[in-house]
mmCIF file of the N, C-alpha and C atoms, coordinates in Angstrom:
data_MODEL
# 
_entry.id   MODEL 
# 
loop_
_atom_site.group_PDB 
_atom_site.id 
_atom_site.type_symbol 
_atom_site.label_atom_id 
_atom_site.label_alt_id 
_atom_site.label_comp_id 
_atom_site.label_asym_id 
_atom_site.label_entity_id 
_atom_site.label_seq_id 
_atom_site.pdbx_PDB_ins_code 
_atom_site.Cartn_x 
_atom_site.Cartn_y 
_atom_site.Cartn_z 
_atom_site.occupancy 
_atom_site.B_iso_or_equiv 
_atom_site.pdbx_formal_charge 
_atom_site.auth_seq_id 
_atom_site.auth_comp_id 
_atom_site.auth_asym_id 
_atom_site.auth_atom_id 
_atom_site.pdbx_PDB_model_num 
ATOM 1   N N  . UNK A 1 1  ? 24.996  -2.199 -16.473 1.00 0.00 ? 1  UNK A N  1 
ATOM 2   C CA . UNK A 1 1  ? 24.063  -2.038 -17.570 1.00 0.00 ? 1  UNK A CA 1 
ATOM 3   C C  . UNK A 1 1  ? 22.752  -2.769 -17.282 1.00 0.00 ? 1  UNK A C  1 
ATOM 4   N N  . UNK A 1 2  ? 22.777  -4.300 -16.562 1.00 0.00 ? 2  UNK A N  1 
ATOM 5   C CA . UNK A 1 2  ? 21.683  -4.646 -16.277 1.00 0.00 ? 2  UNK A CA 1 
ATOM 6   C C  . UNK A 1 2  ? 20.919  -4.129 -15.268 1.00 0.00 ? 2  UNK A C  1 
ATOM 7   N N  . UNK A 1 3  ? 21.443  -3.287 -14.122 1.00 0.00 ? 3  UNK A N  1 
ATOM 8   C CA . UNK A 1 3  ? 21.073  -2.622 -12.772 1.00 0.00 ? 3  UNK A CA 1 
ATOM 9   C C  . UNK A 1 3  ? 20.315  -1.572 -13.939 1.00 0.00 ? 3  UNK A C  1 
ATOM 10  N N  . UNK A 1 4  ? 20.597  -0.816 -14.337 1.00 0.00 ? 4  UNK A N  1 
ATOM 11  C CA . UNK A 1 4  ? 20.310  0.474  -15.255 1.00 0.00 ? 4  UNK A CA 1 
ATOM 12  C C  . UNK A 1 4  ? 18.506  0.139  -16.132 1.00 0.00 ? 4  UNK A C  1 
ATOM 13  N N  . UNK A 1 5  ? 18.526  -1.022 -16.728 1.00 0.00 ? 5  UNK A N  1 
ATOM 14  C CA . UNK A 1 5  ? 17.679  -1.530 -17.416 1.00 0.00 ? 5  UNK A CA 1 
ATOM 15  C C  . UNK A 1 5  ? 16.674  -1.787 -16.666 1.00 0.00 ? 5  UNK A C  1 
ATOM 16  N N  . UNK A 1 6  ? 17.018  -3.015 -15.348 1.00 0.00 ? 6  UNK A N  1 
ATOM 17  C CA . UNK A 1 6  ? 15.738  -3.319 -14.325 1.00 0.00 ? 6  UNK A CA 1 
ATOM 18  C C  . UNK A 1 6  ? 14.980  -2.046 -14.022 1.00 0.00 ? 6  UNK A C  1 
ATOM 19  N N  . UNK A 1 7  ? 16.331  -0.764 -13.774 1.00 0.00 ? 7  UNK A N  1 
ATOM 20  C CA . UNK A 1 7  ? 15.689  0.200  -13.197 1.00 0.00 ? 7  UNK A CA 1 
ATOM 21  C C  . UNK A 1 7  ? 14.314  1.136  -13.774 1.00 0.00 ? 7  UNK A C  1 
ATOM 22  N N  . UNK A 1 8  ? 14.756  0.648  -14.905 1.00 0.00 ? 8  UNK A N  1 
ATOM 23  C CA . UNK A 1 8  ? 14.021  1.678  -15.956 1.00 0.00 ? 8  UNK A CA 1 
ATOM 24  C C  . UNK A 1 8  ? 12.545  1.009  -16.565 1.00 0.00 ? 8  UNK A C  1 
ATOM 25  N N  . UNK A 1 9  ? 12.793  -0.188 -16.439 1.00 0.00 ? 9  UNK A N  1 
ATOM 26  C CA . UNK A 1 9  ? 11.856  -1.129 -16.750 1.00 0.00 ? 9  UNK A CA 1 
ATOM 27  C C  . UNK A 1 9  ? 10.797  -1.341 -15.636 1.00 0.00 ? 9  UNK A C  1 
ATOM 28  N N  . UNK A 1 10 ? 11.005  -0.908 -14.361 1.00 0.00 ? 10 UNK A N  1 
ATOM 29  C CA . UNK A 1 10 ? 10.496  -0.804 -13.146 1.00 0.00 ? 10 UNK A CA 1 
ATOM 30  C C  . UNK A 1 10 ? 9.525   0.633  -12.920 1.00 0.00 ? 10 UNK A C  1 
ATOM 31  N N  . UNK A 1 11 ? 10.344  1.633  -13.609 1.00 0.00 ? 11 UNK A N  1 
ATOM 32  C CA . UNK A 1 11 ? 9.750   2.732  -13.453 1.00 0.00 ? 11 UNK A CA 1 
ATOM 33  C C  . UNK A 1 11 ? 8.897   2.547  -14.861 1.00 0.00 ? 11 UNK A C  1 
ATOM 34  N N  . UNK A 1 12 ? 8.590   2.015  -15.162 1.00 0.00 ? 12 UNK A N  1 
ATOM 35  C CA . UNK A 1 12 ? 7.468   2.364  -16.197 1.00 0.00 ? 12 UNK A CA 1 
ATOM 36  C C  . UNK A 1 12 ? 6.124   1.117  -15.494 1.00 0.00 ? 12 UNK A C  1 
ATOM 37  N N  . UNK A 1 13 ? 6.373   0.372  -14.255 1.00 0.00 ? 13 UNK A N  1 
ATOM 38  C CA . UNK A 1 13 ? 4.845   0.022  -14.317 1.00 0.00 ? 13 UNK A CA 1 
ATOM 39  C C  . UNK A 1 13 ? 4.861   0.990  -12.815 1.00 0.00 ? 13 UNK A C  1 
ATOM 40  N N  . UNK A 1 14 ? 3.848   1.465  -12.938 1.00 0.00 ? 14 UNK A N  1 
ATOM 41  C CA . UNK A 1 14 ? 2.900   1.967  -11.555 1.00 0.00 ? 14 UNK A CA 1 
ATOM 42  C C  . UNK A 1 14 ? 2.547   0.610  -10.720 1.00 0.00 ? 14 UNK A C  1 
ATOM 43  N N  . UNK A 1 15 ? 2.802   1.408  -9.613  1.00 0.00 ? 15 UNK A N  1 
ATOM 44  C CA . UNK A 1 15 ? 2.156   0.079  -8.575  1.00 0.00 ? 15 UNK A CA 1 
ATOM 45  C C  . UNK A 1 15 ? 0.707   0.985  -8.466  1.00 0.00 ? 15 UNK A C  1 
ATOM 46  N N  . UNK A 1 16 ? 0.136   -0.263 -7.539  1.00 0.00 ? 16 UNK A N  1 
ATOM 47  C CA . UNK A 1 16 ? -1.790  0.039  -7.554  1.00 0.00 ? 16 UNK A CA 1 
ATOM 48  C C  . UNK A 1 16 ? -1.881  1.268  -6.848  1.00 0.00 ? 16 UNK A C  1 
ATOM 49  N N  . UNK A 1 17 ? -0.821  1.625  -5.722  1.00 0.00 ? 17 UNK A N  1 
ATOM 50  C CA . UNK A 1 17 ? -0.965  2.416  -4.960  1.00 0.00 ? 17 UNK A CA 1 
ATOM 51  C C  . UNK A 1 17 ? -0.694  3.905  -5.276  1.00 0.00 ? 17 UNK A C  1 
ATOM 52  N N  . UNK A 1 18 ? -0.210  3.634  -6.679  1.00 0.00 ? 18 UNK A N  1 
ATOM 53  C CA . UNK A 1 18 ? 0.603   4.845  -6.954  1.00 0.00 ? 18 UNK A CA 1 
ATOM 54  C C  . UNK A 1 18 ? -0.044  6.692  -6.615  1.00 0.00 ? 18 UNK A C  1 
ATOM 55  N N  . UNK A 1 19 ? -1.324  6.375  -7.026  1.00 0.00 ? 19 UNK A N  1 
ATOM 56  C CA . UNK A 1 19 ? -1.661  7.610  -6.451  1.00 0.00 ? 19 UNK A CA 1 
ATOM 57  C C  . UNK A 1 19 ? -1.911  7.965  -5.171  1.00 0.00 ? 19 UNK A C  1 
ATOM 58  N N  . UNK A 1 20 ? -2.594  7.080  -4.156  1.00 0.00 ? 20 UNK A N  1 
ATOM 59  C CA . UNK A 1 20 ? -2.587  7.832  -2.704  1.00 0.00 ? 20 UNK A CA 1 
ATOM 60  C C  . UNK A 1 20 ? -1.048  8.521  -2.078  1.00 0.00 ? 20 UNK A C  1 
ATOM 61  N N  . UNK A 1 21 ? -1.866  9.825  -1.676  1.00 0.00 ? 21 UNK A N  1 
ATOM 62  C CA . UNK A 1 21 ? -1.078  10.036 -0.578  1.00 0.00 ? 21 UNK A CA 1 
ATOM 63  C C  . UNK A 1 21 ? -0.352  9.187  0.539   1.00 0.00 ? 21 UNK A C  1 
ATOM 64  N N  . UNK A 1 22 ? 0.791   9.686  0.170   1.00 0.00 ? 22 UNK A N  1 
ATOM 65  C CA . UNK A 1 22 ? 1.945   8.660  1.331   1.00 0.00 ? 22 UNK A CA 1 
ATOM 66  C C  . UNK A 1 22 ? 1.366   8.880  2.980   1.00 0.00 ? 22 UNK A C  1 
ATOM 67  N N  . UNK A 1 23 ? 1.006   10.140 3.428   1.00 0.00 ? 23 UNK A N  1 
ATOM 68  C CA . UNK A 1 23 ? 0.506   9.972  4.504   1.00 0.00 ? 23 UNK A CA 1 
ATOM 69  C C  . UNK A 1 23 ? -0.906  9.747  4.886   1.00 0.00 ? 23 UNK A C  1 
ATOM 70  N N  . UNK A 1 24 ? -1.399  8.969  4.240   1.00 0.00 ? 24 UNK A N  1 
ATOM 71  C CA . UNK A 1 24 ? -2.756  8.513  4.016   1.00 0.00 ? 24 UNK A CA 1 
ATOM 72  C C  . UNK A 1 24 ? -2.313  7.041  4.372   1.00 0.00 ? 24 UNK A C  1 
ATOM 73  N N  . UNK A 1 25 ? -1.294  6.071  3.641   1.00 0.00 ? 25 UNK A N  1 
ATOM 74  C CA . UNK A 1 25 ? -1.509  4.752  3.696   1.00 0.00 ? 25 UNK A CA 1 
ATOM 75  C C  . UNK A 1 25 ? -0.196  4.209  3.626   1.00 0.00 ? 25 UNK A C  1 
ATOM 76  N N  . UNK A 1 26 ? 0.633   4.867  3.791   1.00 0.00 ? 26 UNK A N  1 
ATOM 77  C CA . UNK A 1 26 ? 2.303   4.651  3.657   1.00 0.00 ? 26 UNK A CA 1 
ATOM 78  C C  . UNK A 1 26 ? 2.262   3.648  2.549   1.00 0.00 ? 26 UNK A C  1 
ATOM 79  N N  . UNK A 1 27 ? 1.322   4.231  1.493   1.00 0.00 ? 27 UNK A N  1 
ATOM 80  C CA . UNK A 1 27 ? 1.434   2.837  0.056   1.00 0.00 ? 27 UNK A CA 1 
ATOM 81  C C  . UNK A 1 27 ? 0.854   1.262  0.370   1.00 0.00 ? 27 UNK A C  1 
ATOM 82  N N  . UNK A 1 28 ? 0.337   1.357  1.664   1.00 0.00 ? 28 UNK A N  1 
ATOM 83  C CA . UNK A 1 28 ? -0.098  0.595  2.360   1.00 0.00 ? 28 UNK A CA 1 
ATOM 84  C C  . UNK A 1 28 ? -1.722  0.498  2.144   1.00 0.00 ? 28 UNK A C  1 
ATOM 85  N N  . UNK A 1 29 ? -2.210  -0.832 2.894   1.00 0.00 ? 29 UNK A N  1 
ATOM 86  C CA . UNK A 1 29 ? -3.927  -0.196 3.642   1.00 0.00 ? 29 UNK A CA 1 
ATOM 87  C C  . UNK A 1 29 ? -5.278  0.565  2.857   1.00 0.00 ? 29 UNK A C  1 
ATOM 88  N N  . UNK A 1 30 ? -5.155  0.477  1.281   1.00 0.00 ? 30 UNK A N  1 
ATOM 89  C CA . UNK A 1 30 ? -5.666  1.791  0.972   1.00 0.00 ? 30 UNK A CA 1 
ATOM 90  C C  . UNK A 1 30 ? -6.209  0.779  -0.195  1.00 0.00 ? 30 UNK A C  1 
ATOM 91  N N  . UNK A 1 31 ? -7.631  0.703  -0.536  1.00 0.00 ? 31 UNK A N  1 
ATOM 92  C CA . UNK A 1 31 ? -8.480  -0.169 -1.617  1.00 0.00 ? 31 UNK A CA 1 
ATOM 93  C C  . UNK A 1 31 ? -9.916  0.637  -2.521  1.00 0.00 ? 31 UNK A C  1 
ATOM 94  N N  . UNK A 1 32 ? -10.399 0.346  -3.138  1.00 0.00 ? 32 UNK A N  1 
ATOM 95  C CA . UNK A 1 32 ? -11.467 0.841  -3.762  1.00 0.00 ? 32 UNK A CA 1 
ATOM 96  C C  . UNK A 1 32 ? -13.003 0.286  -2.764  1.00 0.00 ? 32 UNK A C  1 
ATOM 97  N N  . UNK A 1 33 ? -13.945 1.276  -2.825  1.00 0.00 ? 33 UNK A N  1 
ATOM 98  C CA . UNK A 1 33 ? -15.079 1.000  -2.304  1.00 0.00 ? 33 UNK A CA 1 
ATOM 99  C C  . UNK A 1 33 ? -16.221 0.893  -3.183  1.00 0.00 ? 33 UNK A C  1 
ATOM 100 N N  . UNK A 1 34 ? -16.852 0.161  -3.164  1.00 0.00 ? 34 UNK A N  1 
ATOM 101 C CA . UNK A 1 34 ? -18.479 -0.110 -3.974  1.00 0.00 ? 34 UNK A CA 1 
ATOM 102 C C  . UNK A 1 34 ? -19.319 0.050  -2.859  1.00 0.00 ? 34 UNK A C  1 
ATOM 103 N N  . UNK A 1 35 ? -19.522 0.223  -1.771  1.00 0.00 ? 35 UNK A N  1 
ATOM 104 C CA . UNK A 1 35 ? -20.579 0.621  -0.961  1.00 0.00 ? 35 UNK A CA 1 
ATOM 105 C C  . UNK A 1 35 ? -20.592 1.996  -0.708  1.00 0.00 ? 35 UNK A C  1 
ATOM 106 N N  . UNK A 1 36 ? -20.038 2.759  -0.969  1.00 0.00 ? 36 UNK A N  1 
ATOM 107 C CA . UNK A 1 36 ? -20.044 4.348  -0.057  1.00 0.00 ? 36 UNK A CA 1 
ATOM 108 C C  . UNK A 1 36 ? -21.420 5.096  -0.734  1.00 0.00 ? 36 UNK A C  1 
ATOM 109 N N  . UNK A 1 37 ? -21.566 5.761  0.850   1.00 0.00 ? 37 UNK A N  1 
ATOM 110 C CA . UNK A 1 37 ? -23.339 6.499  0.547   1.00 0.00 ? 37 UNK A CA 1 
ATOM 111 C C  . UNK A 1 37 ? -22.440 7.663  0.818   1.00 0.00 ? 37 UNK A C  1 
ATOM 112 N N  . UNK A 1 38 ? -23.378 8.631  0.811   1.00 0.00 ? 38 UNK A N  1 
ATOM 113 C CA . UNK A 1 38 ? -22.860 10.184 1.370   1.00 0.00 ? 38 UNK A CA 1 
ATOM 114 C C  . UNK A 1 38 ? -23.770 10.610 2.216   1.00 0.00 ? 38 UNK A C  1 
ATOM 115 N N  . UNK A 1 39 ? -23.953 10.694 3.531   1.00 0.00 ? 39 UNK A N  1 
ATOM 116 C CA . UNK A 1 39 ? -24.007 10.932 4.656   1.00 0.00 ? 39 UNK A CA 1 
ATOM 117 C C  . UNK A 1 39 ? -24.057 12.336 5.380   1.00 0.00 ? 39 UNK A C  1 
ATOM 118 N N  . UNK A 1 40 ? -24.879 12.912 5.972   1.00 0.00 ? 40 UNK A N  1 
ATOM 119 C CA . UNK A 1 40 ? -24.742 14.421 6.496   1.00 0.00 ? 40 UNK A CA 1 
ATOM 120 C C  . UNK A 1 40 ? -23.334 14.586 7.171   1.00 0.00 ? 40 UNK A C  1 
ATOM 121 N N  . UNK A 1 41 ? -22.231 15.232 6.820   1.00 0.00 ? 41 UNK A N  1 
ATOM 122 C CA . UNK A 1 41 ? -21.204 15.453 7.414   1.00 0.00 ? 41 UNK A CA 1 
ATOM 123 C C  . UNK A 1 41 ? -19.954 14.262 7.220   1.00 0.00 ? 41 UNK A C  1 
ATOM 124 N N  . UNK A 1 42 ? -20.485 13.524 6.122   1.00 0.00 ? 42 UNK A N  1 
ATOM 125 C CA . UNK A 1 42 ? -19.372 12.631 5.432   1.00 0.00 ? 42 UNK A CA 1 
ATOM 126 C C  . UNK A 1 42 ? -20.131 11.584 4.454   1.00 0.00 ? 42 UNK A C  1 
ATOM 127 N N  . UNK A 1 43 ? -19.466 10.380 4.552   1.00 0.00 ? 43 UNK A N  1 
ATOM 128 C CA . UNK A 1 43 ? -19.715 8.867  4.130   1.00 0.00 ? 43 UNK A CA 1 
ATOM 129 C C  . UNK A 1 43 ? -19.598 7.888  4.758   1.00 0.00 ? 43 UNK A C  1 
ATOM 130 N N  . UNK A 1 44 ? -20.310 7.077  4.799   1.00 0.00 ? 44 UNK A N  1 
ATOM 131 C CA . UNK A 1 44 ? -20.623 5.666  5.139   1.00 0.00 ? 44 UNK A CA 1 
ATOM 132 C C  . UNK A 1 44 ? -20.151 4.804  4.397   1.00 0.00 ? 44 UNK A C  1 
ATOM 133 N N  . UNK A 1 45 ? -19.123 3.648  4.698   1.00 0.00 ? 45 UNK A N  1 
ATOM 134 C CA . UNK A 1 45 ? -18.942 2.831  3.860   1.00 0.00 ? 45 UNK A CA 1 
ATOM 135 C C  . UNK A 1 45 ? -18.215 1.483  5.021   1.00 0.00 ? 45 UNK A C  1 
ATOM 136 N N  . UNK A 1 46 ? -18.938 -0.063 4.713   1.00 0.00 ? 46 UNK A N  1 
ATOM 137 C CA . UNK A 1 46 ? -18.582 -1.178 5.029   1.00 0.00 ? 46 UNK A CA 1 
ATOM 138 C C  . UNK A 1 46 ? -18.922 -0.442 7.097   1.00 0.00 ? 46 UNK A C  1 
ATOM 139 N N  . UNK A 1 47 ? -20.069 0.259  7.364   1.00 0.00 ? 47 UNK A N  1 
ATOM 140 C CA . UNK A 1 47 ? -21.022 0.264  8.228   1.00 0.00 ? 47 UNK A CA 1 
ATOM 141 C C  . UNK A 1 47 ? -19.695 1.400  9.462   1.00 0.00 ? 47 UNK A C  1 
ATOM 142 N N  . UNK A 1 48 ? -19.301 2.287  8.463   1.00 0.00 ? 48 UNK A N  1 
ATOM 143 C CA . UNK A 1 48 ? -18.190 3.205  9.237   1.00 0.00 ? 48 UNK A CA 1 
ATOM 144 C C  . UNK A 1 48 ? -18.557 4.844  8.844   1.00 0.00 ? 48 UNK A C  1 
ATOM 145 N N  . UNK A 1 49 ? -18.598 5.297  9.617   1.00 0.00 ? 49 UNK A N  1 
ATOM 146 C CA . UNK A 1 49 ? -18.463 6.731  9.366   1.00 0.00 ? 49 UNK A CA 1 
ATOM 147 C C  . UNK A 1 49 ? -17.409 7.277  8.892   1.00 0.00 ? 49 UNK A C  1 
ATOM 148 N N  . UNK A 1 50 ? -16.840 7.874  7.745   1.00 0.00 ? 50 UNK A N  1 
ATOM 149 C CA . UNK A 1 50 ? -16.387 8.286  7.680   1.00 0.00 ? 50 UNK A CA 1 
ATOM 150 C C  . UNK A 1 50 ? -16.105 10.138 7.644   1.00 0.00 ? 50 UNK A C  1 
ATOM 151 N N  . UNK A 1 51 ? -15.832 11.293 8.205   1.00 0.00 ? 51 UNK A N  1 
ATOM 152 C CA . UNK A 1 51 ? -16.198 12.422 8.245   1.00 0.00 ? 51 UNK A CA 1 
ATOM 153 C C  . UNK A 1 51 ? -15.558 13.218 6.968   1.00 0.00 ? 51 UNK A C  1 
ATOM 154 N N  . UNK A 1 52 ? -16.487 14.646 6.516   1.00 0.00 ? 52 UNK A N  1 
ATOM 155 C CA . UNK A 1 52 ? -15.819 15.067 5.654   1.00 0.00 ? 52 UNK A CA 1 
ATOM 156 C C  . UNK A 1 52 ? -14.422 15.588 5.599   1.00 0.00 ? 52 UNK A C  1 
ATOM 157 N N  . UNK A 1 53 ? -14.254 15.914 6.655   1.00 0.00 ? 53 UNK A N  1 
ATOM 158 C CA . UNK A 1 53 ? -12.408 16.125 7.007   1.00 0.00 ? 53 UNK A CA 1 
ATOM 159 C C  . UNK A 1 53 ? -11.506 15.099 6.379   1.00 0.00 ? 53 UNK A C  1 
ATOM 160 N N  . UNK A 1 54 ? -12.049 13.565 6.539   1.00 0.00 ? 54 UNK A N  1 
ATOM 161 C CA . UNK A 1 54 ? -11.090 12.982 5.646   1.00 0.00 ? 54 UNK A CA 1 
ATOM 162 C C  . UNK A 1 54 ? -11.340 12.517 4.576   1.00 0.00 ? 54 UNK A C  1 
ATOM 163 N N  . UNK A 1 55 ? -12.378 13.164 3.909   1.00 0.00 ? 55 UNK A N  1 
ATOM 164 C CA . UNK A 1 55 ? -12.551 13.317 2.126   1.00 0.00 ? 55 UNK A CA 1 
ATOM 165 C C  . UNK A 1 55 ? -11.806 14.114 1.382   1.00 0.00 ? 55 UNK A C  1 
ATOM 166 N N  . UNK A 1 56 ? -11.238 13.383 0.202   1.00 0.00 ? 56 UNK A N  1 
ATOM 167 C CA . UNK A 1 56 ? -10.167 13.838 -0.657  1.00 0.00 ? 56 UNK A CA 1 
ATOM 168 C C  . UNK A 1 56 ? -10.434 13.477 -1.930  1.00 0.00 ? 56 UNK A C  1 
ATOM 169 N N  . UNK A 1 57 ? -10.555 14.261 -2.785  1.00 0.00 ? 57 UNK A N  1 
ATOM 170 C CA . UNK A 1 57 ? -11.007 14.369 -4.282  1.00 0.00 ? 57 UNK A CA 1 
ATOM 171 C C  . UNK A 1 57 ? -10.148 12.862 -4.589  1.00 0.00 ? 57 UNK A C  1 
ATOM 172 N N  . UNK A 1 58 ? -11.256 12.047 -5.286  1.00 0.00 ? 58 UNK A N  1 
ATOM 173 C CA . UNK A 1 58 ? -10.641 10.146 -6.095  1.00 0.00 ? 58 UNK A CA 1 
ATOM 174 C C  . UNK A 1 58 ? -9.626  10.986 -7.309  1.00 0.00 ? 58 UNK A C  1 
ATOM 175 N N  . UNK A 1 59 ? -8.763  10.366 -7.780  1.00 0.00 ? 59 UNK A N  1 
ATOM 176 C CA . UNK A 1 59 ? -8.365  10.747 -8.691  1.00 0.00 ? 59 UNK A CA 1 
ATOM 177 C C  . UNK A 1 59 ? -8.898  10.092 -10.065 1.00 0.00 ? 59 UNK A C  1 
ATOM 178 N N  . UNK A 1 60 ? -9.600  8.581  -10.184 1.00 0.00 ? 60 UNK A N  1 
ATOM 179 C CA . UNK A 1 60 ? -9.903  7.768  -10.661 1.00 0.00 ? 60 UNK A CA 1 
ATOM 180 C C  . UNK A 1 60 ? -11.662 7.702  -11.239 1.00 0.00 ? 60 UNK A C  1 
ATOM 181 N N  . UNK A 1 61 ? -12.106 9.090  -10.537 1.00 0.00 ? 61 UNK A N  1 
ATOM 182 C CA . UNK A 1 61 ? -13.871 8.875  -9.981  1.00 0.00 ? 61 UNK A CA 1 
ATOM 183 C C  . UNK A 1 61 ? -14.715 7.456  -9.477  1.00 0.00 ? 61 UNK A C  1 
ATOM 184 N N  . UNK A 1 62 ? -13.605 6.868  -8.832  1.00 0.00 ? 62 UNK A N  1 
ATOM 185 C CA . UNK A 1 62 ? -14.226 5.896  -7.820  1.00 0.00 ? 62 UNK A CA 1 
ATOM 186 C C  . UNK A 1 62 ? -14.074 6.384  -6.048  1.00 0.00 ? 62 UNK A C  1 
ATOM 187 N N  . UNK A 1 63 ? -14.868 5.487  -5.401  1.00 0.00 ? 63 UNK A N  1 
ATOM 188 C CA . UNK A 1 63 ? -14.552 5.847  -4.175  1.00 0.00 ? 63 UNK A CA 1 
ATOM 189 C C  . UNK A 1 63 ? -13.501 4.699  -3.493  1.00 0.00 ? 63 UNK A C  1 
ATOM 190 N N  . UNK A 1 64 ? -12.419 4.906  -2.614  1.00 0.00 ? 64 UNK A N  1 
ATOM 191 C CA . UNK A 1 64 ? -11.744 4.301  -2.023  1.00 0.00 ? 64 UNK A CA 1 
ATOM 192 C C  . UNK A 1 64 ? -11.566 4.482  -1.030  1.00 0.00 ? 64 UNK A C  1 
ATOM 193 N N  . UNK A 1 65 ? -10.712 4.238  0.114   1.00 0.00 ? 65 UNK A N  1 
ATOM 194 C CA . UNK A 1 65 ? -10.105 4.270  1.390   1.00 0.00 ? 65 UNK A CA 1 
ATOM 195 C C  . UNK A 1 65 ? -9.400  3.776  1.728   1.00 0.00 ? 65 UNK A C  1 
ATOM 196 N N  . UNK A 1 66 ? -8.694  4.479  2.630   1.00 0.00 ? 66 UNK A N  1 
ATOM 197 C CA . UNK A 1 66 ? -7.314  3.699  3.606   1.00 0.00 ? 66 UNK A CA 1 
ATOM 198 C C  . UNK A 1 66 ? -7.447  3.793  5.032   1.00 0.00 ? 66 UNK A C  1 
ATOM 199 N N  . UNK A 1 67 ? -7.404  2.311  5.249   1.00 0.00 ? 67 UNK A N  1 
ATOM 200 C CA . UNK A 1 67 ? -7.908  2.126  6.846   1.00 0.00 ? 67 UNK A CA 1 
ATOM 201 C C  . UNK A 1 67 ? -7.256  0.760  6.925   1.00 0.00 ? 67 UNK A C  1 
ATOM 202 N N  . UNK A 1 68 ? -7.052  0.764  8.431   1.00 0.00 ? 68 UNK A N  1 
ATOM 203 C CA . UNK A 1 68 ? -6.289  -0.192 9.172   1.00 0.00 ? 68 UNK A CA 1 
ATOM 204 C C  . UNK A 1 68 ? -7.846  -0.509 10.184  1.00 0.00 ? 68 UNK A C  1 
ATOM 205 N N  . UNK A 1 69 ? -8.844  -2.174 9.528   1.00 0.00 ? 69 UNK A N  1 
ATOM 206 C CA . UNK A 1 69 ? -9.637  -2.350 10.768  1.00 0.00 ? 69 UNK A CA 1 
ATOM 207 C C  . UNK A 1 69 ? -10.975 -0.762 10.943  1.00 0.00 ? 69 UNK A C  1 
ATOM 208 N N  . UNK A 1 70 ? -11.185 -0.735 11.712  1.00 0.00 ? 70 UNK A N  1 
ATOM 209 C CA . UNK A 1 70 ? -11.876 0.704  11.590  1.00 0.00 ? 70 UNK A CA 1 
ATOM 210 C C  . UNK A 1 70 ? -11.568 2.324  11.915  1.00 0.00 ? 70 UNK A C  1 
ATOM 211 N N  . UNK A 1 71 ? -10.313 2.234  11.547  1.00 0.00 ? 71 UNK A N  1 
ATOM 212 C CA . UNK A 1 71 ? -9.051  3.506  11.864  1.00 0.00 ? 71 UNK A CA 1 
ATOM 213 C C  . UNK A 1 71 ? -9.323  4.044  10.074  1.00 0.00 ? 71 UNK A C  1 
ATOM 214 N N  . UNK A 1 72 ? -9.712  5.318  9.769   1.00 0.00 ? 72 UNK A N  1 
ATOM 215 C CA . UNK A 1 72 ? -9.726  4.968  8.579   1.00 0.00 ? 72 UNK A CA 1 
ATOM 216 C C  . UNK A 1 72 ? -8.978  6.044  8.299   1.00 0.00 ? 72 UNK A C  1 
ATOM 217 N N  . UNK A 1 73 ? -7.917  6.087  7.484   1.00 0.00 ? 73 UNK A N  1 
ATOM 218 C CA . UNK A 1 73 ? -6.981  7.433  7.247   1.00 0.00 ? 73 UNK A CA 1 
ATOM 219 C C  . UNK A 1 73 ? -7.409  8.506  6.625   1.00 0.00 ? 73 UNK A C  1 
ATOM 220 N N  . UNK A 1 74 ? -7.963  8.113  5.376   1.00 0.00 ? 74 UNK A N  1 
ATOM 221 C CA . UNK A 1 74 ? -8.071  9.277  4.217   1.00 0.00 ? 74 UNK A CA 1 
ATOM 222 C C  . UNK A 1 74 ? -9.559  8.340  3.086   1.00 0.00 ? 74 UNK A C  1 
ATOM 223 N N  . UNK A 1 75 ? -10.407 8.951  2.698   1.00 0.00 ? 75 UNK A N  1 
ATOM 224 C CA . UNK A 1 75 ? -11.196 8.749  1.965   1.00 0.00 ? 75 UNK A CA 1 
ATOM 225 C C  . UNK A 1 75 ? -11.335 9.719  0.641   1.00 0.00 ? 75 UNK A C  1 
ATOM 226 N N  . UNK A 1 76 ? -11.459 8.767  -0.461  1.00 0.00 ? 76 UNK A N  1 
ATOM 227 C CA . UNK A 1 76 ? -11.371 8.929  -1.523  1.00 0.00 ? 76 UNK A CA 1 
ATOM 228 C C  . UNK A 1 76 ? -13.070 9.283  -2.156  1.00 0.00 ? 76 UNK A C  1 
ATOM 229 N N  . UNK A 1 77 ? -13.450 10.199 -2.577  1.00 0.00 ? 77 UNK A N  1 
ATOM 230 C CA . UNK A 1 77 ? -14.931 9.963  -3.406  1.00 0.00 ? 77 UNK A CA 1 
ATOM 231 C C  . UNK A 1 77 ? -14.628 11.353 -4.460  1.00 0.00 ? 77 UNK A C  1 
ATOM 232 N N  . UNK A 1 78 ? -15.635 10.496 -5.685  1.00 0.00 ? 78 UNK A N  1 
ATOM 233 C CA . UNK A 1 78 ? -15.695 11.444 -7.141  1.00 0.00 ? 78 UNK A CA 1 
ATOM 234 C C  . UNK A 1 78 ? -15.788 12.863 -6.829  1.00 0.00 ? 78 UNK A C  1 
ATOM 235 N N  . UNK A 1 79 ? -15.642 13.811 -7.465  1.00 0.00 ? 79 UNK A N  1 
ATOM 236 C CA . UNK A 1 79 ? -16.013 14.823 -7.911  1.00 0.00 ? 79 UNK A CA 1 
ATOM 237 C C  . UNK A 1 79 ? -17.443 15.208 -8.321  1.00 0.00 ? 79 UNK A C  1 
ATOM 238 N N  . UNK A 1 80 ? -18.029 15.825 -7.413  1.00 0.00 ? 80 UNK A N  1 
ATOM 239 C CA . UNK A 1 80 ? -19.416 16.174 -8.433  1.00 0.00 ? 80 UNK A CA 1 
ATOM 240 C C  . UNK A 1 80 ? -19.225 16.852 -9.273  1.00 0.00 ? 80 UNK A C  1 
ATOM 241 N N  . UNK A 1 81 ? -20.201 16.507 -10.291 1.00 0.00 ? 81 UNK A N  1 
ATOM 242 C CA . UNK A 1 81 ? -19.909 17.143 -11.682 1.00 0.00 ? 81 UNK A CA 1 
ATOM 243 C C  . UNK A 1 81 ? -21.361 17.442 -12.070 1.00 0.00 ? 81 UNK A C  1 
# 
């Protein structure tokens, strides 16, 4: 009964990571950005290129990323609206 309870009590908080894609950051590696510009053929952010290939609609309308160092997996930016 107490296994049952933790369990349930667990699934109601989200971890931070909860929305990225698993193969983006294995829940790992993956933070919000306040510098990103938009760039001919991607974004720039913390002095990295990032290309539009690995832009992926924010779910949040912030910009983020997941990168290991300057390996960067998957980039996050708003929706124009």
């Amino acid at each position: 009964m107490k296994v049952a309870l933790a369990v349930a009590a667990l699934s109601l908080v989200q971890p931070a990571h909860s929305w990225y894609p698993f193969e983006c950051c294995s829940d790992e590696d993956c933070e919000p950005v306040t510098d990103a510009v938009e760039v001919p053929g991607g974004y720039r952010t913390h002095g990295i290129f990032v290309p539009s290939a690995k832009v992926r609609p924010s779910q949040d309308g912030r910009y983020h990323w997941c990168h290991r160092g300057d390996a960067v997996f998957c980039f996050f930016a708003p929706l124009a609206g």
